[in-house]
mmCIF file of the C-alpha atoms, coordinates in Angstrom:
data_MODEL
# 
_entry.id   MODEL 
# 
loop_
_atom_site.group_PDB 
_atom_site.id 
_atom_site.type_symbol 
_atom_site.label_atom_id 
_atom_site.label_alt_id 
_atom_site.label_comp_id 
_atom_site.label_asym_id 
_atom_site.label_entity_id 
_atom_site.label_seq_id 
_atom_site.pdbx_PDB_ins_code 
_atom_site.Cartn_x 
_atom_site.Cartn_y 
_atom_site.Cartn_z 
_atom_site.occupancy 
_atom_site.B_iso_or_equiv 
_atom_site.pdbx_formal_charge 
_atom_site.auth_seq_id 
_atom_site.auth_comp_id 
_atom_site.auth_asym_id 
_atom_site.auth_atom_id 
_atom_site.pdbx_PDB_model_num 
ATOM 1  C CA . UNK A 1 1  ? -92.912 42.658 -18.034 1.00 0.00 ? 1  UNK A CA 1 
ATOM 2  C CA . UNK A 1 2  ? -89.623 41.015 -19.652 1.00 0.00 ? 2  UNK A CA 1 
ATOM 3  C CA . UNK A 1 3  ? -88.901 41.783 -23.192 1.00 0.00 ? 3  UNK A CA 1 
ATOM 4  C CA . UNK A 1 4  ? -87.801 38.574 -25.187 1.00 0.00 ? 4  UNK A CA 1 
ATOM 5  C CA . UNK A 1 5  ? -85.527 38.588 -28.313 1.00 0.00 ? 5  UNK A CA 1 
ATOM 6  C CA . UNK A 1 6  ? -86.780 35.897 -30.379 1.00 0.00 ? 6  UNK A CA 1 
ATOM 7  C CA . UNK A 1 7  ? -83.892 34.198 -32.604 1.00 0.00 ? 7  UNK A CA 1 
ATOM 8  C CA . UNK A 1 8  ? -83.842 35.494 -36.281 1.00 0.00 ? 8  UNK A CA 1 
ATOM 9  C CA . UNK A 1 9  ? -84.723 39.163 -34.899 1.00 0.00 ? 9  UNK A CA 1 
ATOM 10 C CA . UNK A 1 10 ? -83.359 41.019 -38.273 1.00 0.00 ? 10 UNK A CA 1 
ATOM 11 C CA . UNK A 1 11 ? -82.612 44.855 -38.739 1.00 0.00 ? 11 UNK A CA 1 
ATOM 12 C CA . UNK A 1 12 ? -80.529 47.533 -39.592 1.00 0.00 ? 12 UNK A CA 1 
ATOM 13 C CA . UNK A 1 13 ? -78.307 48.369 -36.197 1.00 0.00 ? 13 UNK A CA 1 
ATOM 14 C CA . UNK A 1 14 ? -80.472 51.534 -36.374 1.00 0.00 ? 14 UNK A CA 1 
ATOM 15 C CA . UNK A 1 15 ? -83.969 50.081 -36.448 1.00 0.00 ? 15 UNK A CA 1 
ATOM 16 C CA . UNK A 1 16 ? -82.439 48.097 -33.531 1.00 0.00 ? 16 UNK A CA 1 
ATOM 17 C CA . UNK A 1 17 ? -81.322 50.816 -31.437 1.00 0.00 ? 17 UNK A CA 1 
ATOM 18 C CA . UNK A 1 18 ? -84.820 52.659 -31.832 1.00 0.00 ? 18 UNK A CA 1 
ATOM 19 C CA . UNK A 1 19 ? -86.798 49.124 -31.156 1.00 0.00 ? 19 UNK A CA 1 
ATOM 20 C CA . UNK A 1 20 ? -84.647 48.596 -27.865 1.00 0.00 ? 20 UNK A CA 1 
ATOM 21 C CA . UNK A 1 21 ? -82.720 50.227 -25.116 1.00 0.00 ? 21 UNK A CA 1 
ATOM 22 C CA . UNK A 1 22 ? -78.976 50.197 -25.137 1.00 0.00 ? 22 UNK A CA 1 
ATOM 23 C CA . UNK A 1 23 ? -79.183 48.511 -21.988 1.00 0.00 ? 23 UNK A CA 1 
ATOM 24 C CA . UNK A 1 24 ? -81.193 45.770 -23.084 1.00 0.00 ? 24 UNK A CA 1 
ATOM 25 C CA . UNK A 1 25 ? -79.070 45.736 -26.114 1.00 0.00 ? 25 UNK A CA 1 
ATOM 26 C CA . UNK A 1 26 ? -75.859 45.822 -23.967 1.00 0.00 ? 26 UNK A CA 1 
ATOM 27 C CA . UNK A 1 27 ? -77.291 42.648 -22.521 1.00 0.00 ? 27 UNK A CA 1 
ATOM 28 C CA . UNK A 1 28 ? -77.704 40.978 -25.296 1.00 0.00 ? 28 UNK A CA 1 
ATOM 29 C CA . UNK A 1 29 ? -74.332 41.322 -27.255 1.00 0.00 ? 29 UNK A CA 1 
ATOM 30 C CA . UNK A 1 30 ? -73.977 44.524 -28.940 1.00 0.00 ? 30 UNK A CA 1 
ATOM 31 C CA . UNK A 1 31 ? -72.037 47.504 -26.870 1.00 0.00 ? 31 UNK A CA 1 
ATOM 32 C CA . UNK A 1 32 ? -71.277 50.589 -27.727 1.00 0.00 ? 32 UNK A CA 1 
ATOM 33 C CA . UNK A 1 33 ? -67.524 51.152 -27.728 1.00 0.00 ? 33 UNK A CA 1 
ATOM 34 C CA . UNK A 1 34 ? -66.603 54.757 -28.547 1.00 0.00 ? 34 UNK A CA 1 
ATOM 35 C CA . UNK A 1 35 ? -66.474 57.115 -31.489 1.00 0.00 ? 35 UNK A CA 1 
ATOM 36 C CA . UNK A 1 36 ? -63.793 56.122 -34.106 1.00 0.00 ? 36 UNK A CA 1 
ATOM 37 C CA . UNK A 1 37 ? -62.296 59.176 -35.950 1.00 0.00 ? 37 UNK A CA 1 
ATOM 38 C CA . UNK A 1 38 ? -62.351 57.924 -40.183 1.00 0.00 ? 38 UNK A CA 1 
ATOM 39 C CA . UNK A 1 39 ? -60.562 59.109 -42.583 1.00 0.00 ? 39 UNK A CA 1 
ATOM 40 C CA . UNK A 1 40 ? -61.320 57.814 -46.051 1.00 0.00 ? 40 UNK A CA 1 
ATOM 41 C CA . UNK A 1 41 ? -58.954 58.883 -49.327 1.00 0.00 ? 41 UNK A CA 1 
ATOM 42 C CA . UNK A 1 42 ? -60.917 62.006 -49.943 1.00 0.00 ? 42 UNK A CA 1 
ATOM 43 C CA . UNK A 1 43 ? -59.803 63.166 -47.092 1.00 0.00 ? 43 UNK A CA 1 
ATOM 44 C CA . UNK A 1 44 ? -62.370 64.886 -45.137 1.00 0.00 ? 44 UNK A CA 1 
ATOM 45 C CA . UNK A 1 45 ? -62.864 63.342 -41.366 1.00 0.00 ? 45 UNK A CA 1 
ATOM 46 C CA . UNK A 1 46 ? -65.777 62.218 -39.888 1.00 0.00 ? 46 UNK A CA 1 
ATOM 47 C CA . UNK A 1 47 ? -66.304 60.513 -36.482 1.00 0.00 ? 47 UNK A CA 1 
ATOM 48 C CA . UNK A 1 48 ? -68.208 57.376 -36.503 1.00 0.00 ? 48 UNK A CA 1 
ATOM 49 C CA . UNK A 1 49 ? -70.257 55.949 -33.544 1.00 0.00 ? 49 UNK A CA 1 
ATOM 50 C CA . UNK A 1 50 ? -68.424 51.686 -33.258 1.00 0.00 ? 50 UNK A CA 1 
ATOM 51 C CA . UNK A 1 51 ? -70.327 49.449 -31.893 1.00 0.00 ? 51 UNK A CA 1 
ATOM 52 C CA . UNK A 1 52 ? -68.926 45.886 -30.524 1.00 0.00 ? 52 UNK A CA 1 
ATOM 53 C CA . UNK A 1 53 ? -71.405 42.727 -31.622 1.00 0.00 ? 53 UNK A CA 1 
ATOM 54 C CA . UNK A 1 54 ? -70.793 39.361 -29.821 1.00 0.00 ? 54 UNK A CA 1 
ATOM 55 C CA . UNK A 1 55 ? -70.405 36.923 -33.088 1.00 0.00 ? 55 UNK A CA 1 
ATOM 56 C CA . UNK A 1 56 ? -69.446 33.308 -33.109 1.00 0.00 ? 56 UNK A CA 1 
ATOM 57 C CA . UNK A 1 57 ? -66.688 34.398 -34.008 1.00 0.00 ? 57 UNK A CA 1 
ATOM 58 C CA . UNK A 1 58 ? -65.912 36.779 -31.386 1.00 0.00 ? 58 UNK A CA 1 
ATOM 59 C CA . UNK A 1 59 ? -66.424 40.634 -30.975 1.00 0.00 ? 59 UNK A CA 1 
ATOM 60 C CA . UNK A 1 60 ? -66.813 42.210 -34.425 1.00 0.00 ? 60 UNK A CA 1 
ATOM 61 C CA . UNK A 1 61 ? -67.061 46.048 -35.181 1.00 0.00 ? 61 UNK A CA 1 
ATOM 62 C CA . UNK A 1 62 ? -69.717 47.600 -36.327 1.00 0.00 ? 62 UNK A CA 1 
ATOM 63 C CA . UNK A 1 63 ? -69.241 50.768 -38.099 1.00 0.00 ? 63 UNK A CA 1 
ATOM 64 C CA . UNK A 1 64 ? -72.175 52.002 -39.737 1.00 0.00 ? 64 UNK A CA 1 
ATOM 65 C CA . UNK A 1 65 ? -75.630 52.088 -38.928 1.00 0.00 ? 65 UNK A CA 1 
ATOM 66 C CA . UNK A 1 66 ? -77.362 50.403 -41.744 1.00 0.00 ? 66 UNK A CA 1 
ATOM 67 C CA . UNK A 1 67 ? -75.250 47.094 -41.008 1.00 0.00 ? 67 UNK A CA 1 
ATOM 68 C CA . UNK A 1 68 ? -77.328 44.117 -40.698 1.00 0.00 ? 68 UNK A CA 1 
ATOM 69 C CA . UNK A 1 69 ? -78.034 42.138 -37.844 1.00 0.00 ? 69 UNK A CA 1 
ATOM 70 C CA . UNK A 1 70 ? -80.110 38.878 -36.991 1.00 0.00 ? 70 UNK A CA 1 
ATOM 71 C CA . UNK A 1 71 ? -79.898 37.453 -33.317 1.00 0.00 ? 71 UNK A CA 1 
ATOM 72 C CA . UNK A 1 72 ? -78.857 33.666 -33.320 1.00 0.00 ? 72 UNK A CA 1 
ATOM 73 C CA . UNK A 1 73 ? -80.103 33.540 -29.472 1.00 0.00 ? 73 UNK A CA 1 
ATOM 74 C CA . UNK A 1 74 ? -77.650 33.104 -26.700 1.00 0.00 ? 74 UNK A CA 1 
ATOM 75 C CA . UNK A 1 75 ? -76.542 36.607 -27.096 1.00 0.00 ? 75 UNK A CA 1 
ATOM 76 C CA . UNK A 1 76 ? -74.777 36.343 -30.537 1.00 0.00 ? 76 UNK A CA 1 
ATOM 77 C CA . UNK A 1 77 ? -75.643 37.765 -33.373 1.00 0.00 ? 77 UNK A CA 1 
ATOM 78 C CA . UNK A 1 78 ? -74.535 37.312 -37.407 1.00 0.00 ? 78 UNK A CA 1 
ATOM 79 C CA . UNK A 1 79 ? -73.227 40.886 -38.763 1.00 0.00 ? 79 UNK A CA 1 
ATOM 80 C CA . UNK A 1 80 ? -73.440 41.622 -42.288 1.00 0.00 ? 80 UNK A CA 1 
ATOM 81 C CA . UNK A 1 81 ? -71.921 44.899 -43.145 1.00 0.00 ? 81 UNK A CA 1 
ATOM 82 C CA . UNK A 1 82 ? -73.401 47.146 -45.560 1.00 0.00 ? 82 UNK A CA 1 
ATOM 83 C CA . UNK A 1 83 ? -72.715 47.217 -49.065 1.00 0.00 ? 83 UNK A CA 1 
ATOM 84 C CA . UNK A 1 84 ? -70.624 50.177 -50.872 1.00 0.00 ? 84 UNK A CA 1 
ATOM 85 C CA . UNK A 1 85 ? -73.211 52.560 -53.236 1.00 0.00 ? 85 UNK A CA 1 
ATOM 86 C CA . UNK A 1 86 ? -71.700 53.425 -56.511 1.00 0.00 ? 86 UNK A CA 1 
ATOM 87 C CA . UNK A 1 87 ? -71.018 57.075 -55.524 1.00 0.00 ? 87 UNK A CA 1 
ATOM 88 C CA . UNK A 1 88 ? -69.495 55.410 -51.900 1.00 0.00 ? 88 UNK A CA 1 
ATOM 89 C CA . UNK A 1 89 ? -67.127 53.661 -54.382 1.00 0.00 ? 89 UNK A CA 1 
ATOM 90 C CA . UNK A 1 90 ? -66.379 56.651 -56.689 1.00 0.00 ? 90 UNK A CA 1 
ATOM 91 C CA . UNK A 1 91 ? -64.670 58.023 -53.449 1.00 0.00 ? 91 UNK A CA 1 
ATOM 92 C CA . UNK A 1 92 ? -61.896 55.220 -53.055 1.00 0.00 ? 92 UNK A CA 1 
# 
């Protein structure tokens, strides 16, 4: 049985990861590439889990997991990155 990703699939990179196999995912334009060590001004490290999304644009990074996606079709998707809190902004 062959799973189809129907154009304007939205979610959180998250719910997308849960919904669907890396594999299939991997397929279908968005790799995982690596942990990235961050660093922000308050200076306490955390490692982040990047993940590479085909755009038309090109490969894009995606950083954390409630980014938005929605598959175009073709294997590229539109990545909208998430929006700052208040207290994520007190930090800068």
């Amino acid at each position: 049985m062959a799973i189809e990703l129907k154009t304007g699939t939205r979610g959180t990179r998250s719910e997308l990861l849960y919904t669907f196999t890396k594999d299939f995912l991997d397929e279908n334009g968005i790799k995982s590439a690596g942990l990235v060590h961050m660093r922000p001004k308050n200076d306490i490290g955390y490692n982040a889990v990047c993940y590479a999304v085909k755009t038309k644009y090109g490969f894009m990074c995606s950083l954390d997991s409630h980014d938005i996606l929605t598959y175009m079709g073709d294997g590229i998707w539109d990545l909208r990155i998430k929006e700052k809190s208040d207290d994520e902004k007190s930090f800068e």
